[in-house]
N, CA, C and O atoms as a GROMACS GRO file, in nm:
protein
  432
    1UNK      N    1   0.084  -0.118   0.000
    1UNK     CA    2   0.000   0.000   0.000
    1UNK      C    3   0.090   0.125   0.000
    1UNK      O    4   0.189   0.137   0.071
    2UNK      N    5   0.055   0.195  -0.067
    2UNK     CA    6   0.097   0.369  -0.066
    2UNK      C    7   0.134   0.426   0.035
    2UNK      O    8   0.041   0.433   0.116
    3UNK      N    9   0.219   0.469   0.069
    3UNK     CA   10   0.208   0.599   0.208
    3UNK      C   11   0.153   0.684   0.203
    3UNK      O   12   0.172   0.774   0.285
    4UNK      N   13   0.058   0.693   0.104
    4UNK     CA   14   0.015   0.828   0.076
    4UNK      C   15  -0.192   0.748   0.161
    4UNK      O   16  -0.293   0.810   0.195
    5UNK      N   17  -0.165   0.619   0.159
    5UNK     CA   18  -0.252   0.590   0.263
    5UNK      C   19  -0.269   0.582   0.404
    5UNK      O   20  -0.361   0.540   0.474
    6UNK      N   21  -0.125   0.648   0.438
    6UNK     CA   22  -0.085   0.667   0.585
    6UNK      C   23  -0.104   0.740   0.643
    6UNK      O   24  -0.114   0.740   0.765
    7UNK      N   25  -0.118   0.839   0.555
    7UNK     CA   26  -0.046   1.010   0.584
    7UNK      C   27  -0.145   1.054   0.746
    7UNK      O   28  -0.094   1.148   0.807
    8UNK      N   29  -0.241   1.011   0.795
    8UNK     CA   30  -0.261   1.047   0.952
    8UNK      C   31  -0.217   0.938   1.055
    8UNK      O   32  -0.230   0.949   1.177
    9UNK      N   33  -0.150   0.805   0.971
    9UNK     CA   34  -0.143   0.753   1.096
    9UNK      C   35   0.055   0.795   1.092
    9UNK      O   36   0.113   0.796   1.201
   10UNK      N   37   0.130   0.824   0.975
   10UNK     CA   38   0.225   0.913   0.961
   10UNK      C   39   0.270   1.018   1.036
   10UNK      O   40   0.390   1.037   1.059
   11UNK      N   41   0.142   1.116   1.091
   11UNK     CA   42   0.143   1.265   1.147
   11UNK      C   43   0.104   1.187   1.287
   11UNK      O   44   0.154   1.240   1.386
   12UNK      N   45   0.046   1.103   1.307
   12UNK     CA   46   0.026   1.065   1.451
   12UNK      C   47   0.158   1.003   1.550
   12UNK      O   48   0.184   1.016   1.670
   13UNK      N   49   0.224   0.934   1.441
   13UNK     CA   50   0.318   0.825   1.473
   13UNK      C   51   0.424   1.002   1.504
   13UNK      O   52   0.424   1.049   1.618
   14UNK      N   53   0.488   1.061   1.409
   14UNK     CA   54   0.568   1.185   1.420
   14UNK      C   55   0.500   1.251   1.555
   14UNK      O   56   0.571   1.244   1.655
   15UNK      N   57   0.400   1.300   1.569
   15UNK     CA   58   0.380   1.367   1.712
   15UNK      C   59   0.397   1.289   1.835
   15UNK      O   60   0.426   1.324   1.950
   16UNK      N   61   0.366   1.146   1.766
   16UNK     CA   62   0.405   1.084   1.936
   16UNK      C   63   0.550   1.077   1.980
   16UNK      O   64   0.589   1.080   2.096
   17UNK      N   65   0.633   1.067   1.858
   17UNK     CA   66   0.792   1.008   1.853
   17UNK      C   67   0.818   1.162   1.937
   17UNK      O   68   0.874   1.172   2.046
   18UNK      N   69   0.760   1.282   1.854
   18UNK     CA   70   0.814   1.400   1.920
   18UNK      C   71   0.753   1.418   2.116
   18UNK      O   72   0.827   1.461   2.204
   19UNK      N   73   0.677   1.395   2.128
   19UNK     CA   74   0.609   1.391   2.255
   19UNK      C   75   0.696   1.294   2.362
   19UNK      O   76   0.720   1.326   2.478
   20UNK      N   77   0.726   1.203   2.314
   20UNK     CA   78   0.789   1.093   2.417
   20UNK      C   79   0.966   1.114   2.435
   20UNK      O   80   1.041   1.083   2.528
   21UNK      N   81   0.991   1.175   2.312
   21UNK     CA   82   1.143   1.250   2.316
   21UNK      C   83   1.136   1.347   2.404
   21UNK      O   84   1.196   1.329   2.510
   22UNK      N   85   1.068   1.462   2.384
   22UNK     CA   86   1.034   1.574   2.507
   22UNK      C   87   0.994   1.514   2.627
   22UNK      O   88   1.045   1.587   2.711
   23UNK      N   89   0.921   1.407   2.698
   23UNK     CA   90   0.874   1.344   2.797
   23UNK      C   91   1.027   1.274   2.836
   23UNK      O   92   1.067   1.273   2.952
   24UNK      N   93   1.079   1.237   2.765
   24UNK     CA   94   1.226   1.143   2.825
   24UNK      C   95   1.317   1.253   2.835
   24UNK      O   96   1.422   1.208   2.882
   25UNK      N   97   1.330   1.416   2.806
   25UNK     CA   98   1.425   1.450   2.830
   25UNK      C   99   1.419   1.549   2.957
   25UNK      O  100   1.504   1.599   3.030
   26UNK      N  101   1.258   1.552   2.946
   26UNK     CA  102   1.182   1.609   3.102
   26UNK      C  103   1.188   1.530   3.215
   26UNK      O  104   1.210   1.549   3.335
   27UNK      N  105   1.162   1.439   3.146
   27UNK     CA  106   1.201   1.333   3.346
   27UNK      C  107   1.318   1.344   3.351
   27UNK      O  108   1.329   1.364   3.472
   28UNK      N  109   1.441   1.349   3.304
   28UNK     CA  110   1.556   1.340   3.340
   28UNK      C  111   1.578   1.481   3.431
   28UNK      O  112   1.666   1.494   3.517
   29UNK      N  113   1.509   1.553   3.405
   29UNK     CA  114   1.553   1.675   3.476
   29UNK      C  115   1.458   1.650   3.620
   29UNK      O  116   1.498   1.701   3.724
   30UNK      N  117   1.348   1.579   3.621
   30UNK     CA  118   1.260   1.559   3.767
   30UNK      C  119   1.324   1.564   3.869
   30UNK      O  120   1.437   1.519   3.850
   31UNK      N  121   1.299   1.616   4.023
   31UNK     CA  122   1.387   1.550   4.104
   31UNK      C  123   1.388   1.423   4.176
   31UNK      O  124   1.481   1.363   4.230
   32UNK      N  125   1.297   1.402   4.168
   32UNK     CA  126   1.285   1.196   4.195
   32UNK      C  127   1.308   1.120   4.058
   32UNK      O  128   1.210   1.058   4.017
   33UNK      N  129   1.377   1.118   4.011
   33UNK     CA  130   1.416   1.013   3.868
   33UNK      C  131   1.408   0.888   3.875
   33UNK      O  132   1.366   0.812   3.787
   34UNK      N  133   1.460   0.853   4.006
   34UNK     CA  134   1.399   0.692   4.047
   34UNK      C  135   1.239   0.655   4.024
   34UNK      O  136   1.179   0.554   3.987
   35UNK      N  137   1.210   0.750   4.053
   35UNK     CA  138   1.002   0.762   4.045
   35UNK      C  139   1.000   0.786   3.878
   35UNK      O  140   0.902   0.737   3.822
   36UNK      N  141   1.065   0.834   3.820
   36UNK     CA  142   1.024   0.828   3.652
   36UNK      C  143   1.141   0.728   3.589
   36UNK      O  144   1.205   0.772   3.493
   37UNK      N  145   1.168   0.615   3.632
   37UNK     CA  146   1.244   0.503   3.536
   37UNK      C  147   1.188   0.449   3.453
   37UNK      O  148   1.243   0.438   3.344
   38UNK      N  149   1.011   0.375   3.481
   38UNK     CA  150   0.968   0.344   3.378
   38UNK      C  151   0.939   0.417   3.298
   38UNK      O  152   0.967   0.387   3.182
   39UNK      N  153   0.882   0.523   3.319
   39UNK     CA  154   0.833   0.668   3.225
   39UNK      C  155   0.924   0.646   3.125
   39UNK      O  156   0.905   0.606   3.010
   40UNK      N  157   1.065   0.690   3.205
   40UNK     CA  158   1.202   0.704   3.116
   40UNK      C  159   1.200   0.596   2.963
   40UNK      O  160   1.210   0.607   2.840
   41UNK      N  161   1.184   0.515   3.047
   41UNK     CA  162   1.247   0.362   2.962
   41UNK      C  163   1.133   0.338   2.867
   41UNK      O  164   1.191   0.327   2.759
   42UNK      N  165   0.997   0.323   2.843
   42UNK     CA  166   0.899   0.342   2.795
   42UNK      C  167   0.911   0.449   2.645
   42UNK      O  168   0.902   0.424   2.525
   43UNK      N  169   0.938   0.581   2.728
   43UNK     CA  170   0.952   0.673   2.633
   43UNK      C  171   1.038   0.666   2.514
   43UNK      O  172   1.014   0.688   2.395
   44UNK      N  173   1.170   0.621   2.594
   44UNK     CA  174   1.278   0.556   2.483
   44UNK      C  175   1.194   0.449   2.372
   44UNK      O  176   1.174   0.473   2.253
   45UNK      N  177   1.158   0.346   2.435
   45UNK     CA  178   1.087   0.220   2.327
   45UNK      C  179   0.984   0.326   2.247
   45UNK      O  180   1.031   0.355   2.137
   46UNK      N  181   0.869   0.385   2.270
   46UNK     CA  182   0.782   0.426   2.213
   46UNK      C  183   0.862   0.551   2.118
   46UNK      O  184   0.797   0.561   2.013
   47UNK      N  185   0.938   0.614   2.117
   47UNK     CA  186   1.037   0.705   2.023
   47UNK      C  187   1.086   0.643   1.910
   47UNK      O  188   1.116   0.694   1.802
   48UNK      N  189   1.092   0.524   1.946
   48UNK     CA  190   1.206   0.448   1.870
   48UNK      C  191   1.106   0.378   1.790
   48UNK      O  192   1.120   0.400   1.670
   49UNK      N  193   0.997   0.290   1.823
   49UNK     CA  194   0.915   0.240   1.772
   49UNK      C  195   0.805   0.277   1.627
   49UNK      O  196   0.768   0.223   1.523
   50UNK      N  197   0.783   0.432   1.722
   50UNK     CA  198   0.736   0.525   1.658
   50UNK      C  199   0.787   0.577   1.562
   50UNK      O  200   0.708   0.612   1.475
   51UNK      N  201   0.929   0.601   1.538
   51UNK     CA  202   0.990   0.660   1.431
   51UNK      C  203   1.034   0.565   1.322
   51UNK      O  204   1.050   0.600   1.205
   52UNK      N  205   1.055   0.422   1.378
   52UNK     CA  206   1.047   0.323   1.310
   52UNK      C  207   0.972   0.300   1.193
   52UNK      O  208   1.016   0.293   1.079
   53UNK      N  209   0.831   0.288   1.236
   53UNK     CA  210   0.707   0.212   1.182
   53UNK      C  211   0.716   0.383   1.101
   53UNK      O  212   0.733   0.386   0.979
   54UNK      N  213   0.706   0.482   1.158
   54UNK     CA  214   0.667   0.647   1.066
   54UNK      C  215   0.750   0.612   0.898
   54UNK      O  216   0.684   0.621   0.794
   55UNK      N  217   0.924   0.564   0.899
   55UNK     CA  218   1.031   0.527   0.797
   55UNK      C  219   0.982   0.416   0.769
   55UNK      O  220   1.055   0.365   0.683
   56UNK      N  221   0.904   0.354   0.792
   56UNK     CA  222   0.909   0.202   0.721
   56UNK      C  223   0.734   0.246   0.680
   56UNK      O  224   0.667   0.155   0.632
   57UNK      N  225   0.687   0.345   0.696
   57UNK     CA  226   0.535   0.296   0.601
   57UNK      C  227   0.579   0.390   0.504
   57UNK      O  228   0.543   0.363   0.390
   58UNK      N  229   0.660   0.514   0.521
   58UNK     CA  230   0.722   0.595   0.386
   58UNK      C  231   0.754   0.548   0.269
   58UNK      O  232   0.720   0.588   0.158
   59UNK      N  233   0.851   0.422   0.311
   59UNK     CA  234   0.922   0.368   0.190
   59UNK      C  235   0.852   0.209   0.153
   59UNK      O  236   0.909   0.123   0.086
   60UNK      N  237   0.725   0.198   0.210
   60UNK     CA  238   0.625   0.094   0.195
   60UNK      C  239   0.621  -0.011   0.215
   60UNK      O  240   0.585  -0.088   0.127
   61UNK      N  241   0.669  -0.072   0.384
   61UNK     CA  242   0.715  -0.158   0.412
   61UNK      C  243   0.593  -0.302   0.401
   61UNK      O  244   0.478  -0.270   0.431
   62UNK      N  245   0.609  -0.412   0.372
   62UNK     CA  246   0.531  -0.533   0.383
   62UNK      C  247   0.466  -0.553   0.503
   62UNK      O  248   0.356  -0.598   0.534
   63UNK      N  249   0.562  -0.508   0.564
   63UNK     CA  250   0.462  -0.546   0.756
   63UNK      C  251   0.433  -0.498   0.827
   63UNK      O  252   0.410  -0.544   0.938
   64UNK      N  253   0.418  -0.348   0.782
   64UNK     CA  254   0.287  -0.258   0.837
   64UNK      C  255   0.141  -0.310   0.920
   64UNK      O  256   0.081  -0.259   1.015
   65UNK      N  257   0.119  -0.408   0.857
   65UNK     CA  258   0.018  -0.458   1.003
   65UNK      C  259   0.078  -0.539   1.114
   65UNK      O  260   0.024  -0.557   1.223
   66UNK      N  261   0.174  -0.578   1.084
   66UNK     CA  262   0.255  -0.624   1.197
   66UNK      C  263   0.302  -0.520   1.296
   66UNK      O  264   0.264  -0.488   1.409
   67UNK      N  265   0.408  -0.471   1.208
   67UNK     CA  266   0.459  -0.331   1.334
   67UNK      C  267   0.377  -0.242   1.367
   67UNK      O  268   0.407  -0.179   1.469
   68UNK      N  269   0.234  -0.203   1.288
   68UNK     CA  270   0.199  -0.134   1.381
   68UNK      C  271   0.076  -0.179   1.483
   68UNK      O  272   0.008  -0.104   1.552
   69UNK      N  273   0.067  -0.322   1.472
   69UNK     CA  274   0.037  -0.390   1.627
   69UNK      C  275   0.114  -0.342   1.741
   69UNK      O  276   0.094  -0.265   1.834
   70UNK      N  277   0.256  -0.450   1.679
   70UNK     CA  278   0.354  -0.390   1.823
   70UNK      C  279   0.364  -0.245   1.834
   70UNK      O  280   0.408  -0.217   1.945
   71UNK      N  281   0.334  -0.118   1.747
   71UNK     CA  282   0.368  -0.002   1.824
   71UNK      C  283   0.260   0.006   1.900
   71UNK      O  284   0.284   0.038   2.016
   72UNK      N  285   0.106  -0.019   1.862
   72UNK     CA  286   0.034   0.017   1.919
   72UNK      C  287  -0.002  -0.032   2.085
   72UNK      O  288  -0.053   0.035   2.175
   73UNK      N  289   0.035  -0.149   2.086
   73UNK     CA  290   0.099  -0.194   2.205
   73UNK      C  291   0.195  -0.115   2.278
   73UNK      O  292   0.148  -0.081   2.387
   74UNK      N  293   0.321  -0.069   2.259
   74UNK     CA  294   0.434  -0.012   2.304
   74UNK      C  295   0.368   0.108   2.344
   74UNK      O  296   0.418   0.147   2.450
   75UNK      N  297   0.269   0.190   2.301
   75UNK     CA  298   0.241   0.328   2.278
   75UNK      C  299   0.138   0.305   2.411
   75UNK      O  300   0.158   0.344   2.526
   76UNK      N  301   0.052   0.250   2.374
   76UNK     CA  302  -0.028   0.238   2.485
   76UNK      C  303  -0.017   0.204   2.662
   76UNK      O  304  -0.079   0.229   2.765
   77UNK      N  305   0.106   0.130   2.616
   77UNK     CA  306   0.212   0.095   2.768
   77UNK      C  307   0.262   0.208   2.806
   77UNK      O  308   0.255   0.235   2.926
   78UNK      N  309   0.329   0.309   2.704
   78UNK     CA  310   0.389   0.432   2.719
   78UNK      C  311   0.253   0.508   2.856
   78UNK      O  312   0.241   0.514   2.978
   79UNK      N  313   0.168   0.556   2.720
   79UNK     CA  314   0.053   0.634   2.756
   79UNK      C  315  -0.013   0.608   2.914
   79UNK      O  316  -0.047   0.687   3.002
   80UNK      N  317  -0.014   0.465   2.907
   80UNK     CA  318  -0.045   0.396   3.048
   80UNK      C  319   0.037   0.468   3.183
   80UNK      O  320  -0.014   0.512   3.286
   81UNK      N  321   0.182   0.464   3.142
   81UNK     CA  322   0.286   0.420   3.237
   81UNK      C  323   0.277   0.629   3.239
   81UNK      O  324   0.273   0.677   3.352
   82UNK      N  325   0.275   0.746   3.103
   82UNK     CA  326   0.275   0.848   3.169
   82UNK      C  327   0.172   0.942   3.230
   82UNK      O  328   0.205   1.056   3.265
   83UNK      N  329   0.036   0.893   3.244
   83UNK     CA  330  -0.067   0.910   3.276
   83UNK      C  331  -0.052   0.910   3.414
   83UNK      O  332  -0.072   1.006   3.489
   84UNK      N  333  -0.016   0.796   3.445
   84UNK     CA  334   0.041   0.814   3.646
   84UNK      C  335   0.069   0.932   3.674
   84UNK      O  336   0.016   0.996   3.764
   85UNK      N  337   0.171   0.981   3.586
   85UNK     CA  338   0.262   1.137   3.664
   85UNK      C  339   0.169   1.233   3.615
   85UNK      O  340   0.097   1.219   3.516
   86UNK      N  341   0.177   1.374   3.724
   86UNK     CA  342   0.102   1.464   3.694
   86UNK      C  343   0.207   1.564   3.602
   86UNK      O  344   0.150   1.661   3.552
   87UNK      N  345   0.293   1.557   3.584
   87UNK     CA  346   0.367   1.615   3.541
   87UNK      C  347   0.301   1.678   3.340
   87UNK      O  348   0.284   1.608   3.240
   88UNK      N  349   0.288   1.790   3.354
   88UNK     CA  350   0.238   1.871   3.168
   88UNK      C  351   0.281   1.780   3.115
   88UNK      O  352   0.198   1.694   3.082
   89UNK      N  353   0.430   1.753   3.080
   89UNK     CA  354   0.459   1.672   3.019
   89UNK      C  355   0.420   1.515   2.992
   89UNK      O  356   0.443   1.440   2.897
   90UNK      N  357   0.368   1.504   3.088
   90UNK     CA  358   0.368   1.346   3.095
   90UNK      C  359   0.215   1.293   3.017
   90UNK      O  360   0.198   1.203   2.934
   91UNK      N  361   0.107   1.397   3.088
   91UNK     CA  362  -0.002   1.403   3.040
   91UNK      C  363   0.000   1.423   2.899
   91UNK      O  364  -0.064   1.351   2.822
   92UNK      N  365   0.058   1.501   2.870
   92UNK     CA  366   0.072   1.551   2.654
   92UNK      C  367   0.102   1.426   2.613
   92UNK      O  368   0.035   1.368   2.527
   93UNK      N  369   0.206   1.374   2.672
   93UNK     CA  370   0.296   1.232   2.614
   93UNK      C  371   0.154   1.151   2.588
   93UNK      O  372   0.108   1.118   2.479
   94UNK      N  373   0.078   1.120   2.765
   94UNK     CA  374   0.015   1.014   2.730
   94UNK      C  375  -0.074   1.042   2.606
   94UNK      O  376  -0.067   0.973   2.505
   95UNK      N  377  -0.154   1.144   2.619
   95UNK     CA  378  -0.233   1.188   2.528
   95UNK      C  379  -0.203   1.111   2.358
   95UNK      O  380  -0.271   1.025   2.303
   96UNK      N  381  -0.069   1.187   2.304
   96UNK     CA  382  -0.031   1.210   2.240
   96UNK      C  383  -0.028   1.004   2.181
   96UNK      O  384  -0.081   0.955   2.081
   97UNK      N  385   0.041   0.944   2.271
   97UNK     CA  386   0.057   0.768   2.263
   97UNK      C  387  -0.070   0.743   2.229
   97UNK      O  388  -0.100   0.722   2.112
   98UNK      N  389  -0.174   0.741   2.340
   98UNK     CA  390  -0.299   0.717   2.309
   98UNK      C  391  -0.389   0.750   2.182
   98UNK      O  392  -0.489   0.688   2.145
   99UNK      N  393  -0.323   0.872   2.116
   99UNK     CA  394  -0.364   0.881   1.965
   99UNK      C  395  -0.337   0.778   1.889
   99UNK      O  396  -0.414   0.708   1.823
  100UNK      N  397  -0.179   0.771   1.907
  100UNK     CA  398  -0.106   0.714   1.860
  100UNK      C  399  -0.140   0.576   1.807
  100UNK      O  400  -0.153   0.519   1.699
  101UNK      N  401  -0.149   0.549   1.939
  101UNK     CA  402  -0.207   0.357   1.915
  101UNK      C  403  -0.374   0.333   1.827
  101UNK      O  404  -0.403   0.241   1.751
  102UNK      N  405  -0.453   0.435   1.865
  102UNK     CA  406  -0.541   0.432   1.795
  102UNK      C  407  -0.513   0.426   1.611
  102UNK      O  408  -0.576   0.349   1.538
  103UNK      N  409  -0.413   0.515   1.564
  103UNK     CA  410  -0.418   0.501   1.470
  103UNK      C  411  -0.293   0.413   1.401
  103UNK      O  412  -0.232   0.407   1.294
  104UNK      N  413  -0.295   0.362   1.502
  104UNK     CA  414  -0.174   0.217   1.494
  104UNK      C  415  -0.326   0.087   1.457
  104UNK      O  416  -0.362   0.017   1.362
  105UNK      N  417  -0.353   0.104   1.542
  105UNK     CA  418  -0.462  -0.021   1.518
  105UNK      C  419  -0.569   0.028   1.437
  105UNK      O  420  -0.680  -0.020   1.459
  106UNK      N  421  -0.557   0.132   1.330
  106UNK     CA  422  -0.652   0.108   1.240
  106UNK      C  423  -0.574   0.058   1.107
  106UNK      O  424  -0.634   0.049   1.000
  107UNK      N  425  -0.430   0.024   1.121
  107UNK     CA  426  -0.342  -0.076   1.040
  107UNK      C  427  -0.354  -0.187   1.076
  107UNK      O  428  -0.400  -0.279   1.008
  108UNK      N  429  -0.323  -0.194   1.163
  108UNK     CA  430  -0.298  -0.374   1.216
  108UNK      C  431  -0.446  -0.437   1.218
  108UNK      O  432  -0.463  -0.555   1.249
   0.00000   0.00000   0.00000
């Protein structure tokens, strides 16, 4: 399929990658960091995931319903795990995942 059949789950996948980059570089500055490890670690997978599956439906990858199961999974763990913290940031993040996976699973 086209990427040009992507193009919102494309802009979703890019805002989350950007959201969870800003969320991982904000907890690092928290002063309990022990209290944001999973946040941390989460954010990393869902960045990475996210920017992944964003380069691989561009150049029209075969297993687009595959990967974007697992992001939508990853994203939603994210969203889960930054919803706990009250932190602006954390809330945008989840927000932002929770799009995310939605329009992850209207691939998969």
């Amino acid at each position: 399929m086209s990427h040009e059949n992507y193009q919102s789950a494309i802009k979703a996948l890019h805002e989350c990658m950007e959201a969870c980059n800003h969320c991982y570089d904000a907890c690092l500055q928290e002063d309990d960091i022990k209290m944001m490890a999973q946040c941390i670690r989460l954010d990393r997978e869902c960045a990475d995931i996210c920017g992944y599956l964003e380069q691989a439906l561009v150049r029209g990858t075969p297993f687009a319903a595959e990967l974007a199961n697992v992001c939508a999974k990853i994203c939603e763990d994210c969203g889960n795990e930054c919803k706990k913290h009250d932190h602006d940031h954390c809330q945008k993040c989840a927000e932002a995942c929770f799009q995310c996976a939605d329009a992850c699973k209207s691939i998969a």
